[in-house]
C-alpha positions as CSV (number, residue, x, y, z in Angstrom):
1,X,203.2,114.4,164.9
2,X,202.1,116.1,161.6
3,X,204.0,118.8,159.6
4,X,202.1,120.1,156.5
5,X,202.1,123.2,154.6
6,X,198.5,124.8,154.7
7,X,197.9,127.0,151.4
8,X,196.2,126.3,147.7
9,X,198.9,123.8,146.3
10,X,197.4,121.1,149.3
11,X,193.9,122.5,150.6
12,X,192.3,125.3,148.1
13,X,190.5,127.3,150.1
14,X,187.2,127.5,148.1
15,X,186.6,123.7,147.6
16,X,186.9,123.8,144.2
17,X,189.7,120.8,144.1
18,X,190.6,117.7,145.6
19,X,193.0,117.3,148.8
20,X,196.5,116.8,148.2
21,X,197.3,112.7,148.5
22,X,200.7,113.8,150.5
23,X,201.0,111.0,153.2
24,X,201.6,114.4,155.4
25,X,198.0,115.5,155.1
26,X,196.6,112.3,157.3
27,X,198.2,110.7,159.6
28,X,197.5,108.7,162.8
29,X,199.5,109.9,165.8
30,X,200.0,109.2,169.4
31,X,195.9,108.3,169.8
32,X,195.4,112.0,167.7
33,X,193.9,111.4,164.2
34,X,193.4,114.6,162.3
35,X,192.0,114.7,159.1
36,X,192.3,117.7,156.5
37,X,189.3,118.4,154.7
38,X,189.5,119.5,151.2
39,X,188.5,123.1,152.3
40,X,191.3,123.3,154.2
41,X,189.1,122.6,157.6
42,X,190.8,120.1,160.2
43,X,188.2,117.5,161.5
44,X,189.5,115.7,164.6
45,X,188.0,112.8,165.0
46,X,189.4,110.8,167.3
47,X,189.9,113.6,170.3
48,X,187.3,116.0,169.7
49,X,185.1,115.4,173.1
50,X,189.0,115.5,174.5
51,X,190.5,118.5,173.1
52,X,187.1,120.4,173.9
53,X,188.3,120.1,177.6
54,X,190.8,121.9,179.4
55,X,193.4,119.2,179.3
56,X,192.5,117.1,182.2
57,X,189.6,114.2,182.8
58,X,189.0,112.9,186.5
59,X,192.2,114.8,187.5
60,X,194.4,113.4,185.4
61,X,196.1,114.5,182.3
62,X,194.9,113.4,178.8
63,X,196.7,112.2,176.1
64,X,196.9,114.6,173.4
65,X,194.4,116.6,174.8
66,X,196.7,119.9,173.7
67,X,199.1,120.9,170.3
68,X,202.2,121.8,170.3
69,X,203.2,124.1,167.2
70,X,206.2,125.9,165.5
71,X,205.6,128.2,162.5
72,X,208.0,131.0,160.4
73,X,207.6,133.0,157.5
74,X,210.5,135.2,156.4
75,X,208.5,137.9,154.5
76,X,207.9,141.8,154.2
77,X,205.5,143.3,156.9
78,X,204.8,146.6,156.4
79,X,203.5,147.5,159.4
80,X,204.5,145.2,162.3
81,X,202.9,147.3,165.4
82,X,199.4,146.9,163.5
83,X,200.8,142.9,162.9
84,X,200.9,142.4,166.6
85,X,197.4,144.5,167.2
86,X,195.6,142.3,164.7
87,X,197.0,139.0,166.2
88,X,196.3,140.1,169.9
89,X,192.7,140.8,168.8
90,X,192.3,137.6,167.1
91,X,193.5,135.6,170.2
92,X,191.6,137.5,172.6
93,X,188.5,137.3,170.5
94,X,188.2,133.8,169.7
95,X,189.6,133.3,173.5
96,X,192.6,131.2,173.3
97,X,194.6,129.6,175.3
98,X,197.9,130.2,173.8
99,X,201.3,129.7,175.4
100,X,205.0,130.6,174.3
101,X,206.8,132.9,172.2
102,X,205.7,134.7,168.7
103,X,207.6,137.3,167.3
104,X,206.9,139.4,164.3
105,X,209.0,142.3,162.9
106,X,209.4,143.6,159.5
107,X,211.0,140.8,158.0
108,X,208.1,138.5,159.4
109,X,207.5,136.0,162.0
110,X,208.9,133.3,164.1
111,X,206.6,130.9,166.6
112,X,207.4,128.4,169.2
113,X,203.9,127.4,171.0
114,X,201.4,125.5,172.6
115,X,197.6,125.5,173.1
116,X,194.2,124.3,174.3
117,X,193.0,121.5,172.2
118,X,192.8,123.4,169.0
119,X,193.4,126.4,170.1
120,X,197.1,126.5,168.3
121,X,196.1,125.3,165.4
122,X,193.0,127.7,165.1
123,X,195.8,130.6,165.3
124,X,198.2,129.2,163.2
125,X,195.7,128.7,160.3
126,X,194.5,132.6,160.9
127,X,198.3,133.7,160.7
128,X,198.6,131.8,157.1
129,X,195.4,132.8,155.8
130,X,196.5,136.4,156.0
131,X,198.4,137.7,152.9
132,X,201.7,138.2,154.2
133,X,202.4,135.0,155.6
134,X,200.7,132.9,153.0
135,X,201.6,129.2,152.2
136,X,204.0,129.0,155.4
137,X,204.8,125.2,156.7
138,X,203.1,124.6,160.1
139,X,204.0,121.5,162.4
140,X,201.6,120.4,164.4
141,X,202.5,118.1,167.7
142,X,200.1,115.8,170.2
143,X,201.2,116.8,173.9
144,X,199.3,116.1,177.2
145,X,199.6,119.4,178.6
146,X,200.7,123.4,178.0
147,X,204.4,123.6,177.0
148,X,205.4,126.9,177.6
149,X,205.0,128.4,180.5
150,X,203.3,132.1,179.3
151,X,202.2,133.5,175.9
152,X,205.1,136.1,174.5
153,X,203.5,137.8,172.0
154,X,205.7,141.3,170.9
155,X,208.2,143.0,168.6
156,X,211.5,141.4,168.5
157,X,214.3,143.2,166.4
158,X,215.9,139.8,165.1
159,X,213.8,136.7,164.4
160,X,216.6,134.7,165.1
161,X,219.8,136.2,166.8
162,X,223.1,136.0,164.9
163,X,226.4,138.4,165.5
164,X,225.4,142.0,163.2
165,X,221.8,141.2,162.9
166,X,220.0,140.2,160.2
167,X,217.6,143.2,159.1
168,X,220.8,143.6,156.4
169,X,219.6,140.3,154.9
170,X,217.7,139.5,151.8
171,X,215.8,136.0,154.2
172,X,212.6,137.1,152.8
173,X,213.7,136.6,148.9
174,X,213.8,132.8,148.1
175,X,216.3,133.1,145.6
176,X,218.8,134.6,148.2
177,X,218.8,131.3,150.8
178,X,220.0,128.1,149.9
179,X,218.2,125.9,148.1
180,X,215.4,123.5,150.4
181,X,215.5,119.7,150.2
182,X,213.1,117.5,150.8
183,X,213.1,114.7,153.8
184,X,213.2,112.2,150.8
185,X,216.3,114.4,149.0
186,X,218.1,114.5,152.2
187,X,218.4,111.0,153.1
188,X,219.5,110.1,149.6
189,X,222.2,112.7,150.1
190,X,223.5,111.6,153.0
191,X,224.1,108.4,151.3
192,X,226.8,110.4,149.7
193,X,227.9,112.0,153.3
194,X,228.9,108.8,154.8
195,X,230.1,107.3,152.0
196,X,232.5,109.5,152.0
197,X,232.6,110.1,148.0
198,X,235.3,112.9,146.9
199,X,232.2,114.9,145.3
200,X,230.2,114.0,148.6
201,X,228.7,117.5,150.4
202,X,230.0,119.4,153.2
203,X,227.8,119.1,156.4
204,X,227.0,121.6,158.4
205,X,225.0,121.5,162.1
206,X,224.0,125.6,162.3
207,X,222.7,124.4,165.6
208,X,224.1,125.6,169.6
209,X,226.9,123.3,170.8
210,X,224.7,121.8,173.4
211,X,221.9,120.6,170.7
212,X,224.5,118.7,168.9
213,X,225.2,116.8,172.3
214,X,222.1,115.8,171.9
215,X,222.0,114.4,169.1
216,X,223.1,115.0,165.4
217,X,223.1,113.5,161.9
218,X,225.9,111.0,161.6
219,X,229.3,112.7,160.1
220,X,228.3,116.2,161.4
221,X,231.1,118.0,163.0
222,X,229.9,119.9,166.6
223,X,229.7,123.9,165.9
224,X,232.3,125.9,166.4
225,X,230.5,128.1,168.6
226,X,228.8,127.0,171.8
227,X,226.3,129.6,170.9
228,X,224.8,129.9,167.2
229,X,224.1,133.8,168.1
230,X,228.1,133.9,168.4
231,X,228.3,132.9,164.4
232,X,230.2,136.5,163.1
233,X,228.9,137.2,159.4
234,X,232.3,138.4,158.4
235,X,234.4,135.5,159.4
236,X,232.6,132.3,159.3
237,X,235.2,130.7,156.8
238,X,238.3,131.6,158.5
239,X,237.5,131.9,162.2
240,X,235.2,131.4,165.1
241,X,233.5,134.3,166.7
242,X,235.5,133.3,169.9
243,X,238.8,132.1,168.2
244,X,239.1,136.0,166.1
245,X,243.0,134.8,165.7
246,X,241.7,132.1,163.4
247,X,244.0,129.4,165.8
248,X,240.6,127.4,165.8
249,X,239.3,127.4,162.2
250,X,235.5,127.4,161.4
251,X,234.0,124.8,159.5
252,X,234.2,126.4,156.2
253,X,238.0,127.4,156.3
254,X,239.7,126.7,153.0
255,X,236.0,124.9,151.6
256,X,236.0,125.6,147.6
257,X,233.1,128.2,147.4
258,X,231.4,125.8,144.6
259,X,231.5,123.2,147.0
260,X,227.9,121.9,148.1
261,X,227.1,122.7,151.3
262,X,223.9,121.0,153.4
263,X,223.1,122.7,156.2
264,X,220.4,121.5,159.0
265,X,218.9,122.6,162.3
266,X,215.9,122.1,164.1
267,X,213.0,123.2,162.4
268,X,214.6,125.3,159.8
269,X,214.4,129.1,160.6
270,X,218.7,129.0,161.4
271,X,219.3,127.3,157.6
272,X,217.1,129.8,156.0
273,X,219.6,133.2,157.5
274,X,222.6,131.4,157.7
275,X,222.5,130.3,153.9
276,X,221.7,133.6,153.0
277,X,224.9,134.7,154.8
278,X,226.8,131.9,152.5
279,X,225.3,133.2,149.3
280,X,225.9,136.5,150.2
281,X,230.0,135.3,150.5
282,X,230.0,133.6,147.4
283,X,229.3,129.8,148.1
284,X,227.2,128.8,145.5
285,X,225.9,125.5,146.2
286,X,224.0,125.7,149.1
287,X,221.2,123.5,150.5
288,X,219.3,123.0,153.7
289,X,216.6,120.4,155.2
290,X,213.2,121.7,154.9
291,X,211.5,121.9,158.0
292,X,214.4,121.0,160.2
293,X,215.6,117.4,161.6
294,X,211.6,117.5,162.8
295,X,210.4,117.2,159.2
296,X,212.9,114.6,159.0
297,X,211.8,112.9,162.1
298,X,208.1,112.9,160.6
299,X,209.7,110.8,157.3
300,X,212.2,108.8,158.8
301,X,212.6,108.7,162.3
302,X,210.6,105.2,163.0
303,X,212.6,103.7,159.6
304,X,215.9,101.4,160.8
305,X,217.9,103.4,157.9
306,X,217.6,106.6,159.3
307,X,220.6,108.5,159.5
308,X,220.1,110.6,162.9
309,X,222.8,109.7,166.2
310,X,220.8,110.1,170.2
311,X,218.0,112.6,170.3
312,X,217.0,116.1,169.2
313,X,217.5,119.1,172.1
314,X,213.8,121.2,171.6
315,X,212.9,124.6,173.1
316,X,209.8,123.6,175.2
317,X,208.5,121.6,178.1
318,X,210.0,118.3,176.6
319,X,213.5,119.5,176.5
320,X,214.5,116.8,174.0
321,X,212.6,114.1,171.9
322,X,213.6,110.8,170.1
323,X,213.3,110.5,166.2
324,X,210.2,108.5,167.3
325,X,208.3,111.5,168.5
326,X,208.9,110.7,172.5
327,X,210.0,112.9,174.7
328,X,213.4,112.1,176.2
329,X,212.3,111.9,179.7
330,X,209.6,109.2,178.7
331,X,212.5,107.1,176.7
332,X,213.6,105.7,179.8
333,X,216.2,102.9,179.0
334,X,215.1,102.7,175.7
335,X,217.2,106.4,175.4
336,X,220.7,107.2,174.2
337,X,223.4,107.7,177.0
338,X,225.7,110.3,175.9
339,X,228.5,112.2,177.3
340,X,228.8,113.7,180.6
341,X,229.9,117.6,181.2
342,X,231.4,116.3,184.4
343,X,233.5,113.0,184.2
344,X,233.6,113.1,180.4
345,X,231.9,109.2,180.4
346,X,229.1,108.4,178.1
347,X,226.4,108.0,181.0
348,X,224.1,110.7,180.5
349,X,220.9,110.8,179.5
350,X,218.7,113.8,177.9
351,X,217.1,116.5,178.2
352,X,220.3,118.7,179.6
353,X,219.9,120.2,183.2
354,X,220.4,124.1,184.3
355,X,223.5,124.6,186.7
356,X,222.0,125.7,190.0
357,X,223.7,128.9,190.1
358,X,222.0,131.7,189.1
359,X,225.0,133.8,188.0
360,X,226.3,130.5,185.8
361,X,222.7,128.6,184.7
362,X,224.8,126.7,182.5
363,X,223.0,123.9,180.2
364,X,224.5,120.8,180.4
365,X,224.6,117.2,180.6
366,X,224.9,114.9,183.6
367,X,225.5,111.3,184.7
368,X,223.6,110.9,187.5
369,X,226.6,109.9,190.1
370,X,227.7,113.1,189.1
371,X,224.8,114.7,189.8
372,X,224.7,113.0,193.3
373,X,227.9,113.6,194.0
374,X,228.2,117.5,192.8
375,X,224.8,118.1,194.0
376,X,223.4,119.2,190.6
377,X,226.3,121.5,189.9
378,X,228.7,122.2,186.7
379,X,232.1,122.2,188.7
380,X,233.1,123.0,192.2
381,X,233.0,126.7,191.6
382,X,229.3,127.0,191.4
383,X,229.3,125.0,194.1
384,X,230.4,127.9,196.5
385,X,228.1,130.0,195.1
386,X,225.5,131.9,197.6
387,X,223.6,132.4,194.9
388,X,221.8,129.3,194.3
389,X,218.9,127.8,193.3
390,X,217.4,124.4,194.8
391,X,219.0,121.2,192.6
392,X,216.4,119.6,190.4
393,X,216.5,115.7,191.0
394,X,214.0,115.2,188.0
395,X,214.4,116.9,184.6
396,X,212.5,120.4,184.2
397,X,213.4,124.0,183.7
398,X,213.7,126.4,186.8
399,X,211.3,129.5,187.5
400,X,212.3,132.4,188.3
401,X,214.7,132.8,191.5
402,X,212.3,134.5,193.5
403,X,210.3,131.3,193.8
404,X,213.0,129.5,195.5
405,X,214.1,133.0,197.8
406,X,212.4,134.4,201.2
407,X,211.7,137.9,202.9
408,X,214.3,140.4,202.5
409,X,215.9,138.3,199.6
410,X,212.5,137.7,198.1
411,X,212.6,141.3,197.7
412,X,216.3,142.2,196.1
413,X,215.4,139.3,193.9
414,X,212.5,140.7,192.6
415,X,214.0,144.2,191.7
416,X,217.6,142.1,190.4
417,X,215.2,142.6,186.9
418,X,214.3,146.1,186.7
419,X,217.7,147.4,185.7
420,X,217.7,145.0,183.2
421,X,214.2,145.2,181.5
422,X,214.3,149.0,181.5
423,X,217.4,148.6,179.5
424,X,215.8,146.0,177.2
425,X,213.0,148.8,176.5
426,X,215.3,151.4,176.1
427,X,217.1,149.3,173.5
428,X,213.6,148.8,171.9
429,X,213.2,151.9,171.6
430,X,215.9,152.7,170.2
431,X,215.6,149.8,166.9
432,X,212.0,151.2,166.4
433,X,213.4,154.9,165.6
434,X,216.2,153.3,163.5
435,X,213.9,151.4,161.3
436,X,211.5,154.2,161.3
């Protein structure tokens, strides 16, 4: 694993001073080792003959022989429709294989993806070296193999979803979010957490409820919301979005606004608009981990004092990952057992599972005598359902229903989407003329 920032304070472009000594810059990974030159350039040279192929050697995957990114940069785009025209130009040029989703709107860009050998990180240098999205922090994974299914590469009105939107929000001014810690700055606080000190910070998982039963940093309270989307701007220190009578309190109810507040999620991009909603509400003390629990997987997570409970829910092919950098699935025995959605007992293992019902596709956890025994369903319920999909001994994601339906029902599930999209582009349409 490797998270760096590219720009001039660790790589100037021209050559004209050294590399940066930051332990971040090299580092030997998984059989990967990659090498930052001091013009910025990255030299693999452990995988090169590897990563020049298409991922596969005598019919069998190769290890590392693909990159698994995530970049943002909160910042002012100007003109997001020529954004998108440059960077479909640039991938089609250069002819890379990209997969997952990139978004960019006017308040800048948000990227969860995977590619060919190089291919990513070839992009994701491109996207930094233009002026907008200067000196943005880029983490760079090993995997064996693509891990998204299909590139995404459009307009998206909010770069990260949260109740009222976010185009309101001053994210792209630094002053206006909380204040970032390092790795290093983090785990001293947390000292403090745990410790339980009557000065000691207030933390805060900005996370879904399902990631934090995952995995979490120890003395961090489960959201309030099962959904971070849900979080209402308005009322985060009174209510939940689901509880408006305030019989459930949020985290931050009766919290003294000069209280220090450290906020975390999973690569950072949730800290950076939810602090800004805190600031914006008065709490003046407010701090989040820079780059996300991964950044502070990269520092910490092979050290015995680490402070992070289980494993880390991720949004790709893995699912969920250990502070070592493995991939839940791979853990084997060597994983966390955590608690099931079914019986309640702590003998479930990551990543979470998709209830087979189309109309419920719940994410959840599962033991796997539930599973047996409730043939891969959330509750009895779902299991009446006609709608269904096949259940999914092993751990993956579901495609689409069509795949799993036949004639006549092959056909109404392929057109269950077109009331839906055309409503999505109508919607579209409609944000484009409002920012207009």
């Amino acid at each position: 694993r490797i998270s760096r920032a590219f720009g001039p304070a660790y790589a100037p472009r021209d050559g004209s001073g050294p590399v940066s000594s930051t332990p971040s810059l090299r580092r030997r990974v998984a059989g990967l080792r990659v090498v930052v030159s001091a013009s910025g350039d990255v030299q693999d040279t452990a995988a090169a003959e590897t990563t020049a192929n298409a991922g596969t050697r005598d019919g069998q995957k190769v290890k590392g022989s693909h990159q698994l990114l995530t970049f943002f940069c909160f910042t002012q785009v100007p003109d997001y429709e020529k954004e998108l025209e440059d960077h479909r130009a640039f991938i089609a040029e250069n002819n890379l294989e990209l997969r997952g989703r990139i978004y960019i709107n006017q308040q800048g860009i948000n990227a969860q993806m995977s590619g060919r050998g190089t291919d990513g990180e070839k992009y994701a240098r491109w996207v930094e070296s233009r002026e907008h999205f200067n000196g943005m922090r880029i983490s760079v994974y090993p995997v064996d193999e693509q891990a998204h299914p299909k590139l995404s590469l459009r307009y998206k009105p909010q770069l990260v979803q949260l109740e009222g939107g976010t185009a309101h929000l001053p994210v792209h001014d630094p002053k206006r979010r909380g204040t970032p810690l390092s790795p290093e700055e983090w785990h001293a606080k947390m000292s403090d957490v745990l410790d339980e000190k009557p000065d000691a910070p207030l933390l805060l998982d900005v996370r879904n409820g399902y990631e934090w039963d995952v995995g979490h940093f120890r003395g961090a309270q489960r959201p309030v919301q099962e959904s971070f989307r849900e979080t209402v701007e308005t009322n985060v220190a009174d209510r939940s979005a689901t509880d408006p009578n305030g019989s459930n309190p949020g985290p931050l109810a009766g919290v003294d606004k000069s209280k220090p507040i450290m906020m975390y999620c999973t690569g950072g991009i949730r800290c950076d608009v939810y602090s800004t909603v805190l600031k914006e509400q008065g709490y003046e003390n407010v701090f989040t981990l820079e780059g996300g629990v991964q950044a502070y997987f990269d520092e910490f997570g092979n050290r015995e004092d680490q402070k992070w409970d289980d494993q880390l829910f991720v949004f790709d092919s893995r699912l969920a990952m250990t502070p070592t950098g493995l991939p839940a699935a791979e853990a084997g025995d060597a994983a966390a057992t955590l608690e099931c959605y079914c019986c309640g007992e702590r003998k479930a293992r990551a990543p979470h599972r998709n209830c087979p019902n189309v109309d419920c596709n719940r994410l959840f956890l599962v033991c796997q005598g539930c599973l047996t025994s409730r043939g891969g369903f959330c509750c009895a319920e779902c299991g009446k359902a006609s709608h269904v999909r096949p259940t999914l001994l092993q751990p993956g994601r579901y495609q689409r229903y069509v795949h799993y339906t036949e004639g006549e029902a092959m056909l109404r599930s392929e057109r269950r989407g077109d009331g839906r999209r055309e409503r999505r582009r109508r919607r579209r349409e409609r944000k484009k003329l409002e920012h207009a």
